[in-house]
C-alpha positions in Angstrom: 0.3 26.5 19.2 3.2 25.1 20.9 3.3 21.4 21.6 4.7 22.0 24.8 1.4 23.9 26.5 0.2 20.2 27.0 3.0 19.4 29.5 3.0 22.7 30.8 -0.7 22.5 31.0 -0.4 19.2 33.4 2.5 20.4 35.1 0.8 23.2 36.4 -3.1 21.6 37.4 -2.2 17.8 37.9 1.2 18.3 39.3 1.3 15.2 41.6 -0.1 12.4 38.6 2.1 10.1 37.2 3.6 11.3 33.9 6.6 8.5 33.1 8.0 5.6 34.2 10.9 4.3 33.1 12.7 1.2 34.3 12.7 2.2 38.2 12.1 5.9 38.0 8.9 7.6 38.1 8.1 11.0 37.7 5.1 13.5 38.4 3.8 15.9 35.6 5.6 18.7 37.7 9.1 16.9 38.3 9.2 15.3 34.5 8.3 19.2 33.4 11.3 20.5 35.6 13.6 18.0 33.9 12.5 18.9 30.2 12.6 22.7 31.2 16.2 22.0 32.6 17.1 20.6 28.8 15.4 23.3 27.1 17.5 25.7 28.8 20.7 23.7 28.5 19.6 23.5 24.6 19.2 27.3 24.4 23.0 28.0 26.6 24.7 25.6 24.0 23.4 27.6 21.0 20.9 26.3 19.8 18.4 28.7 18.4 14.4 28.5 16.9 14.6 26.3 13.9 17.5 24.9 14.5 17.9 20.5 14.0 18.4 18.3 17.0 19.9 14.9 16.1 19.3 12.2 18.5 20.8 8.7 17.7 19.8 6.5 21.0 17.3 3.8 21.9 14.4 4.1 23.9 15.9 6.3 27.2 14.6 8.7 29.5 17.1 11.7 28.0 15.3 10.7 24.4 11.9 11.5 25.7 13.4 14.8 27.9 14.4 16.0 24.1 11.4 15.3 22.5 9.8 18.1 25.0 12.5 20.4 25.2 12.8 20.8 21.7 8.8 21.5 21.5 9.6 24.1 24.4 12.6 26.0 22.5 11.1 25.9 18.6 13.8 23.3 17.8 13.4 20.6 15.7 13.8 17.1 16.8 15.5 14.3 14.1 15.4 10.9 15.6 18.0 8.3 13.7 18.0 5.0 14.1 20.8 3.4 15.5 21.2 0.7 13.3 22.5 3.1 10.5 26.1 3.4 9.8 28.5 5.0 7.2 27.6 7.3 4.5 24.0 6.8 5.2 23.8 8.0 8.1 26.7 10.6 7.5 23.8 11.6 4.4 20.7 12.4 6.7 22.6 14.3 9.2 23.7 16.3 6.4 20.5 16.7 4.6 18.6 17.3 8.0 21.0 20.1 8.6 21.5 18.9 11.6 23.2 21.5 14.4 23.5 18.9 17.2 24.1 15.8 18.1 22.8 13.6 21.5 24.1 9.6 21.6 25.4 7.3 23.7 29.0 5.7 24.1 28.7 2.8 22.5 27.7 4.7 19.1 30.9 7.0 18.9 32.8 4.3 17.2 30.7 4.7 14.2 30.2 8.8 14.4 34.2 9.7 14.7 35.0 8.2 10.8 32.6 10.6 9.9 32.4 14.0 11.9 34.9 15.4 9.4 32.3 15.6 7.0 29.9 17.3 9.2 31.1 20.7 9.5 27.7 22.4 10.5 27.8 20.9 13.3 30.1 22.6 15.7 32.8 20.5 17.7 30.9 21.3 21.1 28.0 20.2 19.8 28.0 16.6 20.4 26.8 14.9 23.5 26.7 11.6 25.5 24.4 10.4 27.5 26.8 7.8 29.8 30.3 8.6 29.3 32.5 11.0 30.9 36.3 12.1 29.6 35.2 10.8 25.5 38.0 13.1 23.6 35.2 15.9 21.4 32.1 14.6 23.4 30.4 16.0 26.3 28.6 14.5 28.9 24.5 15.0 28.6 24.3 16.2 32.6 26.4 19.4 31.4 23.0 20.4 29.6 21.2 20.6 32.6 23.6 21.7 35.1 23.5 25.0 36.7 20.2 25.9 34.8 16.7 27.3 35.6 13.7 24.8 35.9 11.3 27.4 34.9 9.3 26.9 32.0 11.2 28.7 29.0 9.6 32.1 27.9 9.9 34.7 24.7 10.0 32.3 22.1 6.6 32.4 19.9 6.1 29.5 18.2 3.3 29.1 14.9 1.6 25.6 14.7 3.2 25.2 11.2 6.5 25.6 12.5 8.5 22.1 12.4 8.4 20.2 15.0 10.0 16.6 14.0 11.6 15.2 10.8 11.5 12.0 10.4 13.0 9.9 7.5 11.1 6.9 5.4 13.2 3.6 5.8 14.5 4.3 2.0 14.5 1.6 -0.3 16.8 3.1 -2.8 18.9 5.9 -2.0 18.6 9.0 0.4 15.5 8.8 2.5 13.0 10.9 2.5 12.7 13.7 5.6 8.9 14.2 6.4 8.5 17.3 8.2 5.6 17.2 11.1 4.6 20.3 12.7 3.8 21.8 16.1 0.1 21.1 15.2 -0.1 17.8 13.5 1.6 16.7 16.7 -1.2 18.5 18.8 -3.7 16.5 16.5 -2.1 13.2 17.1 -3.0 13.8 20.0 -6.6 14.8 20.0 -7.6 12.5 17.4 -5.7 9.4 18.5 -7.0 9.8 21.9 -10.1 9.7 21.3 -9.9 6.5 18.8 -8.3 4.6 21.8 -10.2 5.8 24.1 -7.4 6.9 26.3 -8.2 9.3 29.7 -6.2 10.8 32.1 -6.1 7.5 34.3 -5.2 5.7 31.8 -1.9 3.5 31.9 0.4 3.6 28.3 2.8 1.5 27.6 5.2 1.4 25.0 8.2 -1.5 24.2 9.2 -0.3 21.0 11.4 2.2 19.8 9.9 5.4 19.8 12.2 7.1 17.3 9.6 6.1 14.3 6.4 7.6 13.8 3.9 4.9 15.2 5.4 5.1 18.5 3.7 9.3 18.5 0.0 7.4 18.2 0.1 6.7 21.5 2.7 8.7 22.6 0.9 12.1 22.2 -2.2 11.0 23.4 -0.8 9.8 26.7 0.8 13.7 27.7 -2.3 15.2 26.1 -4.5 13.5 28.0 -2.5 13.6 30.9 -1.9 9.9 31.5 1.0 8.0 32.7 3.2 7.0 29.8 5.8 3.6 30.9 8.3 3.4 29.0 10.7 0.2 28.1 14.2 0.3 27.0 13.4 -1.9 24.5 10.7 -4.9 23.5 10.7 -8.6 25.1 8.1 -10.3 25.6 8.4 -11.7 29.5 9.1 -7.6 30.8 6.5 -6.9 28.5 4.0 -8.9 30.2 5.1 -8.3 34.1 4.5 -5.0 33.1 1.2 -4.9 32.2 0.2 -7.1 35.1 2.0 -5.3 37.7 1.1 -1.5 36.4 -2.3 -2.3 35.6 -1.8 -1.1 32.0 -4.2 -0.1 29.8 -3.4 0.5 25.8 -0.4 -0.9 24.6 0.9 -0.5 20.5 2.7 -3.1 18.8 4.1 -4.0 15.7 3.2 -7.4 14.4 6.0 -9.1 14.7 5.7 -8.0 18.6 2.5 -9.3 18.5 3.0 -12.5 17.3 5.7 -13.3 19.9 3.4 -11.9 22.6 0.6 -14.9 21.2 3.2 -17.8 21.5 4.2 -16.6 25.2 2.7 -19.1 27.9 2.0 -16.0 29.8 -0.7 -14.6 27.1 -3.9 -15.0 28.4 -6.9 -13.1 29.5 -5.5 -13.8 33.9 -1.8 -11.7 33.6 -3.5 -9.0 30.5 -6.9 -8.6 31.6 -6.2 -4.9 32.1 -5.6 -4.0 28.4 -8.6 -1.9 27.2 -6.4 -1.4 23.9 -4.2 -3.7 22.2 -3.1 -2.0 18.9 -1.0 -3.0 15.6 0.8 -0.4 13.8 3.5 -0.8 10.9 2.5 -3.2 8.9 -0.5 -5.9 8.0 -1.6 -8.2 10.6 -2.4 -11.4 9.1 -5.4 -13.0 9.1 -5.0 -15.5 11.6 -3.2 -13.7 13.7 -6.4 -11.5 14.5 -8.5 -14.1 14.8 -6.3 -15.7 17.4 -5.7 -12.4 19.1 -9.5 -11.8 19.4 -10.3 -15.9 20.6 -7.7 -15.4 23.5 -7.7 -11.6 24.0 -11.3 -10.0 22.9 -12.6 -6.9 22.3 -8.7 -5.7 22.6 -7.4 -5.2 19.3 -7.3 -2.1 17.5 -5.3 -1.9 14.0 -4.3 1.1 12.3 -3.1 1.4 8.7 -1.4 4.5 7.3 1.4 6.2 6.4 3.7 9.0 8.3 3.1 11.2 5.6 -0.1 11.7 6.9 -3.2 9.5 6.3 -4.6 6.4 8.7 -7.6 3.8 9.1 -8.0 2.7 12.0 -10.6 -1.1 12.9 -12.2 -0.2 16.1 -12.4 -3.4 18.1 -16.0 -3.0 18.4 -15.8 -3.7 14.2 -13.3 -6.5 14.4 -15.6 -9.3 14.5 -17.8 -8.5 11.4 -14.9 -6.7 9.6 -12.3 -9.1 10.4 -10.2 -8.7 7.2 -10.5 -4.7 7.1 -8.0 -2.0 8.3 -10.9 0.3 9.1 -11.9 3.6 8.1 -10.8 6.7 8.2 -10.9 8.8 12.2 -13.2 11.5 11.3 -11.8 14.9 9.4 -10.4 12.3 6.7 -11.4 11.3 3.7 -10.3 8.0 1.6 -10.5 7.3 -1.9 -9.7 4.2 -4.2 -8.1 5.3 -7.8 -7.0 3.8 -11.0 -3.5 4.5 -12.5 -5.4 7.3 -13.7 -6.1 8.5 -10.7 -10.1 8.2 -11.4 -12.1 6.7 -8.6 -12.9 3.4 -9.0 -16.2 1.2 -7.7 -16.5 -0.4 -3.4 -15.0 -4.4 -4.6 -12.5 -3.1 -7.4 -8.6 -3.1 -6.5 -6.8 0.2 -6.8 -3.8 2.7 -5.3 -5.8 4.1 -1.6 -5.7 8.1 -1.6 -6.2 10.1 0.9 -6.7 13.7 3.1 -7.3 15.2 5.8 -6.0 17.4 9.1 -2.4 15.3 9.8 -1.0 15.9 6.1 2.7 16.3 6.0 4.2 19.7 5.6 6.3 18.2 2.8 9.7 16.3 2.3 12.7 18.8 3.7 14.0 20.9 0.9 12.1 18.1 -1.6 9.4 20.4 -2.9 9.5 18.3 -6.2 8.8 14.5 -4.3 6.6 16.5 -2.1 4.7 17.8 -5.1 4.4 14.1 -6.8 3.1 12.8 -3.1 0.4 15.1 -2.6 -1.5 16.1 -5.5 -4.5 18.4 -5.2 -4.8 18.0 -1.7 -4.6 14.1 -1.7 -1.8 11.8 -0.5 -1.1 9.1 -3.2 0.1 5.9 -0.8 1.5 4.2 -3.5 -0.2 0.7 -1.5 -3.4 -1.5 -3.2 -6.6 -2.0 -1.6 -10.2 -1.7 -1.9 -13.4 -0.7 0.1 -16.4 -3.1 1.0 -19.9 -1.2 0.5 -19.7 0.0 3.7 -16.9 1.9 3.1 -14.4 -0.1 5.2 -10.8 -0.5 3.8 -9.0 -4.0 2.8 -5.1 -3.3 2.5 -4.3 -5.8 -0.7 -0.5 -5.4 -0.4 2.3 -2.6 -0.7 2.4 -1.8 -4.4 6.3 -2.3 -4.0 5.6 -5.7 -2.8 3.5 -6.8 -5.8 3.9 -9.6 -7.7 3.8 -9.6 -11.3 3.8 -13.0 -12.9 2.9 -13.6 -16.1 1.3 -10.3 -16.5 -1.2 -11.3 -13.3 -1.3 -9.3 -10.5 -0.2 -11.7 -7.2 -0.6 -10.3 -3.9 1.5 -11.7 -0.9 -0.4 -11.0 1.8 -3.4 -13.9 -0.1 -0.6 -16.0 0.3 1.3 -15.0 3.7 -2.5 -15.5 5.4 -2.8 -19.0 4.4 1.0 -20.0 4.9 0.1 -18.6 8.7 -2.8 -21.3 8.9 -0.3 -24.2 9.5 0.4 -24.9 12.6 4.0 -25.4 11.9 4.6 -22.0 11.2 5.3 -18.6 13.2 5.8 -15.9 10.8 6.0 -16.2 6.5 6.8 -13.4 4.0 6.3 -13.5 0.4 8.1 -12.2 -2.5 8.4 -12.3 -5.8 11.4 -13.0 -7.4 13.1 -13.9 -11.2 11.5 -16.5 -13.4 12.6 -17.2 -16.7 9.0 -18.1 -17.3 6.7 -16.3 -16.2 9.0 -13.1 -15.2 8.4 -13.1 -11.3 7.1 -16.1 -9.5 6.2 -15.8 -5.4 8.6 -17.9 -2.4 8.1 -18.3 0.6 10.1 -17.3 3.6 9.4 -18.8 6.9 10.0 -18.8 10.6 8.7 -22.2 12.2 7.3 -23.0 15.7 7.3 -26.6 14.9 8.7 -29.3 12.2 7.6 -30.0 9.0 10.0 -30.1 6.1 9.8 -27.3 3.2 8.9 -29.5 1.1 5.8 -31.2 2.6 5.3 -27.7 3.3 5.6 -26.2 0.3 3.0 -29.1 -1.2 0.4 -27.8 2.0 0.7 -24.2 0.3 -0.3 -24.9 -3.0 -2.9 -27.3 -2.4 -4.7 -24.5 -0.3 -4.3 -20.8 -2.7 -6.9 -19.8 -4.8 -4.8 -19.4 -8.5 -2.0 -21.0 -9.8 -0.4 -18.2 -10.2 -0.4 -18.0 -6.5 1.8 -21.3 -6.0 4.9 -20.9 -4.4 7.9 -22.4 -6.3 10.1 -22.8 -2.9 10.0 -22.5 1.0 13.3 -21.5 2.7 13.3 -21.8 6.6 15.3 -18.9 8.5 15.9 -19.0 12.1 14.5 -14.7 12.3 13.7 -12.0 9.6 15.3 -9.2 9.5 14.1 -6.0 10.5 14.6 -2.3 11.2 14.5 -0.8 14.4 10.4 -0.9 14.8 10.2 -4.2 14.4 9.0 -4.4 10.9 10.0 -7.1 8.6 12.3 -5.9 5.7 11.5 -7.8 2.3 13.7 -5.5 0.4 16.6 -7.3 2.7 15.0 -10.8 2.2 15.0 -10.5 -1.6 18.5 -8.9 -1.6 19.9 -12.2 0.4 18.0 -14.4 -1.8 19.2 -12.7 -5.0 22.9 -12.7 -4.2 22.7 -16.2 -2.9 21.3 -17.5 -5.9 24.1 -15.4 -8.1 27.2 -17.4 -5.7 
């Protein structure tokens, strides 16, 4: 089961449908299969081999999606970094990843030279750019596919457990974590994921994010599977965004919250210029509360969210259930289970908070060369999330908080999202994250950080809040303003960063 039968599957009976469009170019199944069949080849002259890593540090470009495929076509195994990461950190995951080659861009070699000295696997004509010419110990990208055959590689046999991708958690304390995906999980991304969207070959995907983390695949492999035409922006904002939908007709779009969220406060967001969405869908984190609701006044019957983790478990709240499940992150696509357990890992009763479990189909293969995390993740078959929820007698699932994110104050449990859902009711306020910080009290007490859309001072504001949560415990004890969160490079907003600044401001 080679990933790469779907393009060539395409390429060879819909030769003439749009495959991908990216800024101004546009491709056919057949031409975009000639391109990734010229890489492949290039791959295979330079040296690369079945198994071997393929390390791509770039944003969202044409010669990124071109390696995804020609990797799939070759047996190689594709490791998308971010790149925001610098130094020893990412010096550490090319390491671990065992990375044999290297594909970037000029403006990154500044932050690669201090470190290739270190990286002795990879050999010195192994490193490529995809814009620059005459870079002392780089070569240009076009000498990959220069002089090759466009013919569909052939001879290499390829399991559907072999690798196909690794890609590393965001790593809250040291070294990340490399989750290996294989040929077939890849295939089932795109079989089941398809059919939960609803996506057909005339559909039109679009996709403003980067597409080096995992979400961006839900979409991604459902688009080529089915044979649809897959547009693709360099990167997200919020006016392109929109022209882009209107003008191409799109259909299913996936976003990240904070994507969202700027996409609601846009003049341009209404049902006129987006009417051709069948599918809008979140992906990364929670969206809160009101942010649905708002979502489904002025866009209905669009939004689709999916919880999960890259490791290999999902729910997904088909927009058919939005309205009567509002709250929910779904259920589980069929071929996976969900259970609710106890630090004991006993199941617990529908209503009753607990760590959500999971299994099925798109399991993990494991952490690279981490047989011992890999071991304490899946046990018996079932992925342990390490996130809080519960299920409603119908079986639907409530995502409490991240169990990393949880508030312990005064030996009660405090969620951030309760909170984060109600800060989002003001209409003052754009985006708020919680979390918990030191208290010579009560051990932790909850803050609130905030992005605002209009005026109120943090203190008025901070009065609104804790007139309006449920608990005590749930009162805020301050409100700081910023003018943006930080994030990583999907958009999601980083609260181990937040705390971090707050902590070492507070110790100045």
């Amino acid at each position: 089961m080679n990933l790469a039968v779907i393009l060539n599957h395409h390429a060879l009976y819909r030769p003439d449908h749009l495959a991908v469009v990216y800024g101004d170019q546009r491709f056919t199944y057949a031409e975009f299969n000639r391109r990734v069949n010229r890489v492949a080849h290039g791959l295979l002259r330079a040296g690369l081999r079945q198994g071997d890593k393929v390390a791509t540090i770039l944003p969202n470009t044409l010669e990124l999606l071109e390696i995804y495929w020609a990797a799939a076509k070759i047996g190689a195994v594709v490791v998308p970094l971010s790149n925001l990461l610098r130094g020893q950190g990412l010096a550490r995951l090319l390491n671990d990843s065992d990375t044999a080659l290297v594909v970037t861009d000029r403006a990154f070699v500044e932050h690669l030279e201090p470190l290739r000295a270190e990286l002795p696997q990879i050999g010195s004509t192994r490193w490529y750019l995809i814009d620059a010419d005459e870079v002392p110990g780089y070569r240009h990208y076009r000498e990959l596919v220069t002089d090759v055959s466009d013919a569909n590689p052939t001879g290499i046999v390829i399991h559907p457990d072999d690798p196909y991708n690794i890609i590393y958690s965001s790593g809250t304390t040291g070294l990340p974590k490399g989750i290996v995906l294989t040929h077939r999980i890849r295939v089932l991304y795109g079989l089941v994921f398809g059919a939960a969207y609803r996506i057909t070959p005339e559909s039109v995907i679009l996709h403003t994010g980067s597409i080096i983390f995992n979400g961006s695949f839900l979409t991604f492999m459902p688009a080529f599977y089915m044979g649809a035409t897959y547009i693709l922006h360099h990167h997200f904002e919020v006016g392109s965004t929109i022209r882009t939908i209107q003008r191409e007709r799109v259909t299913h779009i996936k976003m990240v919250p904070a994507q969202i969220v700027q996409l609601l406060q846009s003049a341009n967001f209404n049902e006129e210029t987006l009417g051709s969405l069948e599918m809008l869908g979140s992906v990364g984190a929670p969206l809160h509360l009101p942010h649905k609701a708002l979502l489904q006044a002025k866009l209905p019957g669009r939004l689709i969210e999916l919880y999960g983790l890259t490791e290999g478990f999902m729910t997904i709240l088909d927009k058919y259930d939005l309205d009567r499940k509002l709250g929910s992150v779904g259920v589980p696509p069929p071929l996976m289970e969900l259970r609710i357990v106890d630090d004991q890992g006993v199941d617990v009763p529908p209503g009753t908070v607990g760590e959500i479990v999971g299994n099925g189909p798109l399991l993990m293969a494991g952490y690279y060369k981490r047989p011992d995390l890999t071991a304490q993740a899946i046990r018996d078959g079932w992925l342990f999330s390490g996130d809080l929820g519960y299920v409603d007698a119908d079986g639907f699932l409530y995502l409490v908080d991240r169990k990393k994110d949880l508030i312990i104050s005064g030996g009660v449990n405090v969620y951030p999202r309760d909170i984060e859902d109600i800060i989002l009711q003001h209409d003052a306020v754009a985006e708020a994250a919680v979390i918990g910080v030191p208290d010579d009290k009560w051990g932790e007490c909850p803050i609130a950080l905030v992005r605002l859309k209009g005026e109120i001072a943090p203190s008025l504001l901070m009065e609104w809040i804790n007139a309006r949560v449920e608990a005590r415990y749930q009162r805020v004890r301050e409100v700081l303003v910023l003018t943006e969160f930080p994030r990583n490079a999907a958009g999601k907003t980083l609260k181990r960063v937040l705390r971090a600044d707050y902590l070492s401001a507070q110790s100045e």
